[in-house]
VOGU-3710 file (C-alpha; in Angstrom, 3 decimals, decimal comma):
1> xxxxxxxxxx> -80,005/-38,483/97,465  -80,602/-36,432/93,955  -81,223/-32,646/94,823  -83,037/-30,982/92,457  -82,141/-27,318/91,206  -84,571/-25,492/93,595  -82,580/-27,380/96,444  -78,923/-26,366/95,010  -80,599/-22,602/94,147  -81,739/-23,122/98,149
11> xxxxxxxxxx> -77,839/-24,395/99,507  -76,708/-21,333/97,999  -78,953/-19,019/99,695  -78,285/-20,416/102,559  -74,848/-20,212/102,305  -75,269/-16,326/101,649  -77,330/-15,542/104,260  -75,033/-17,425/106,713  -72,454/-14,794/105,199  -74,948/-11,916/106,026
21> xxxxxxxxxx> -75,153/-13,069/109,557  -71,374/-13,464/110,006  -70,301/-10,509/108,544  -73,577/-8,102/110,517  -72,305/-9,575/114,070  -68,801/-8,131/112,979  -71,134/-5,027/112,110  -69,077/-5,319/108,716  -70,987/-3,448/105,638  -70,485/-6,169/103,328
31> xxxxxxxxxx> -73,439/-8,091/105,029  -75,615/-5,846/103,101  -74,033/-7,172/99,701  -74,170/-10,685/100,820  -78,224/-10,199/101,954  -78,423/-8,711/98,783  -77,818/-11,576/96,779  -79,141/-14,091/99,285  -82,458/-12,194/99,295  -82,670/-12,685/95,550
41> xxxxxxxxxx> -82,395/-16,267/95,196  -84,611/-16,272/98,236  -87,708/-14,735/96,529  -88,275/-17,140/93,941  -87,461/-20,192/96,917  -90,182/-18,732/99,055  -92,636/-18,143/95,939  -92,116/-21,736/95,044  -92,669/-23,114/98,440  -96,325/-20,910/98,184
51> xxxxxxxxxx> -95,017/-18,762/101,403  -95,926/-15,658/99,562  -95,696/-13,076/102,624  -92,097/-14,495/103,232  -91,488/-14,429/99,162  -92,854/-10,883/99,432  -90,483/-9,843/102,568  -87,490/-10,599/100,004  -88,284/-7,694/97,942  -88,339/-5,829/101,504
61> xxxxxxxxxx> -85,528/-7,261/102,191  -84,061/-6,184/99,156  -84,410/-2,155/99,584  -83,711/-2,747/103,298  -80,275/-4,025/101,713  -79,563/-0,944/100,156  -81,052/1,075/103,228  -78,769/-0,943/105,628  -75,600/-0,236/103,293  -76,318/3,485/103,492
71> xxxxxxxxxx> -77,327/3,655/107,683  -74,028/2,121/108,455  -71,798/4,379/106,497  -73,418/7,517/106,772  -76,223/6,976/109,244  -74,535/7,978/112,303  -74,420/11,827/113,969  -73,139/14,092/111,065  -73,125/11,484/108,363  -70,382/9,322/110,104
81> xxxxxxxxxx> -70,284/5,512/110,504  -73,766/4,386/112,594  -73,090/3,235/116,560  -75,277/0,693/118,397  -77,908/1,759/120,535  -81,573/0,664/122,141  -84,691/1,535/122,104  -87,118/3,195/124,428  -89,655/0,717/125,982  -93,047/2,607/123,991
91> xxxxxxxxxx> -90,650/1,662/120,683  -90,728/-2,168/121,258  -94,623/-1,408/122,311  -95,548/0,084/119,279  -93,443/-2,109/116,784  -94,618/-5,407/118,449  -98,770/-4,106/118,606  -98,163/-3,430/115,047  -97,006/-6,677/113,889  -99,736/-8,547/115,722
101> xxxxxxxxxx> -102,162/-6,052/113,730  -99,999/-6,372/110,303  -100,419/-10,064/111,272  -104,182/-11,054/111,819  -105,117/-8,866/108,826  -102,659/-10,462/106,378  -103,469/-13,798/107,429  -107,131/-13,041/107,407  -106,538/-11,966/103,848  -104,046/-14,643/102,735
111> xxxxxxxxxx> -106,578/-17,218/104,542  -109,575/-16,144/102,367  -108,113/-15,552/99,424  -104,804/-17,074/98,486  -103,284/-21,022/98,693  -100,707/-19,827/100,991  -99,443/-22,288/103,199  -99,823/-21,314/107,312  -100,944/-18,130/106,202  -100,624/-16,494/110,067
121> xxxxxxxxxx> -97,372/-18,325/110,815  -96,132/-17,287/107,352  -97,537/-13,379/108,653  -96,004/-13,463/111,480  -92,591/-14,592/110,882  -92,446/-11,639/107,874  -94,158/-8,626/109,489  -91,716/-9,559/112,276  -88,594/-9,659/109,983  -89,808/-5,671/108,641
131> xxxxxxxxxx> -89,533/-4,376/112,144  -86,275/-6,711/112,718  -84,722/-5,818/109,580  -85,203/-2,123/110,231  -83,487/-2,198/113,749  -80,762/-4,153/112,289  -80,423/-1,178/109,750  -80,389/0,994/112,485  -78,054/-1,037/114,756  -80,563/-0,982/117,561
141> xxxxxxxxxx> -79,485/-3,853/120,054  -82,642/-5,468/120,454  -82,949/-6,802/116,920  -81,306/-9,967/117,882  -84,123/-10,475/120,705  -86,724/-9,884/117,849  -84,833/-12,435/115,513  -84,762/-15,165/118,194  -88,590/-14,989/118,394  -88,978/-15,134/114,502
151> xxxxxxxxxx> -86,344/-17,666/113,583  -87,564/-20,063/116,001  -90,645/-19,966/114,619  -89,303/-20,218/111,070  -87,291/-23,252/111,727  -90,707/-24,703/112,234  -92,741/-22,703/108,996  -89,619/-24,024/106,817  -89,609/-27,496/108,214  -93,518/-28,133/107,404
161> xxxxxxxxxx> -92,846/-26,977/103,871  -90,137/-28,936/103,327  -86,992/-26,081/102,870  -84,632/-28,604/105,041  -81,339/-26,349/104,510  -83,340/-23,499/105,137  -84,674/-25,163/108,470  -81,166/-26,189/109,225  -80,146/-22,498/108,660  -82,871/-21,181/111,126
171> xxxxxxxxxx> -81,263/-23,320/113,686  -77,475/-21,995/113,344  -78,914/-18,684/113,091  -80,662/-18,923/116,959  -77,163/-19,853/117,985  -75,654/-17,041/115,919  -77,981/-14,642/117,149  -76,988/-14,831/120,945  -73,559/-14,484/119,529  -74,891/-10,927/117,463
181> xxxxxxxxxx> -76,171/-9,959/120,444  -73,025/-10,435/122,972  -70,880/-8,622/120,616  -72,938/-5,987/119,562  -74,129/-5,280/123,102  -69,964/-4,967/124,303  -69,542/-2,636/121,422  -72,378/0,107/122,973  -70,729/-0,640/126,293  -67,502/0,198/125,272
191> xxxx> -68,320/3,129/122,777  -70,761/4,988/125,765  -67,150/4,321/127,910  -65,261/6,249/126,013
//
């Protein structure tokens, strides 16, 4: 089988963001560097594969990068390293009323007036990802529930538009993600018991 460049540029991102994910479970900074880079390569992958809301969530993704960098060194009480927590209940009830919102308009908008490809899928799985992202940022213990929800649903987005290795990526990533969440969930336990 001959890959073509997009595919190689694609192998690489994956490989990066499978660094992001490894390093953010061992809450290790450097997964901001590696999402970083990832991130790049990603926006012009999702902008070829006409998934513009995911092509625009890299440039999110992006800033979040260099927001996430900064929240776990100095993000925590008086500018010390951040500690996972949770969120209230009316948090996850205001986050998840606004993605459905974020998500019919954009895919009412994207439907009408763009090429996009699955337009609400494509929606979903990206306003999702902001709200996601931002937790992750924020080490609030739920964002690995949140990315279960989106990455199953973008194993299927990426497998109808072809982005195999990306698909394939989705996949490890639900099986990371219960993984994320075991660890960071014994780390609150064991910093509230000290």
């Amino acid at each position: 089988m001959q890959l073509s460049t997009l595919q190689w540029w694609e192998i690489l991102a994956v490989v990066l963001a499978l660094l992001y994910l490894l390093l953010a479970i061992r809450q290790n900074i450097w997964c901001w560097a590696a999402a970083a880079v990832s991130t790049t390569l990603y926006l012009f992958i999702m902008y070829e594969a006409k998934l513009y809301m995911e092509s625009v969530l890299q440039l999110f993704y992006l800033a979040m990068a260099a927001y996430g960098w900064y929240q776990w060194r100095r993000g925590g009480i008086n500018h010390t390293e951040l500690k996972v927590s949770t969120w209230p209940g009316k948090n996850h009830v205001i986050a998840i009323v606004a993605v459905f919102l974020l998500v019919f308009v954009s895919g009412e908008l994207l439907s009408r007036y763009s090429s996009a490809a699955l337009p609400f899928a494509d929606s979903f799985t990206t306003w999702g990802a902001v709200v996601a992202t931002y937790m992750v940022a924020r080490k609030i213990l739920e964002n690995w529930i949140y990315w279960f929800v989106i990455d199953a649903v973008s194993v299927w987005l990426y497998l109808s538009r072809e982005l195999y290795f990306t698909a394939v990526l989705f996949v490890v990533y639900l099986v990371m993600i219960v993984i994320g969440y075991r660890k960071w969930r014994a780390s609150m336990l064991e910093e509230t018991a000290v």
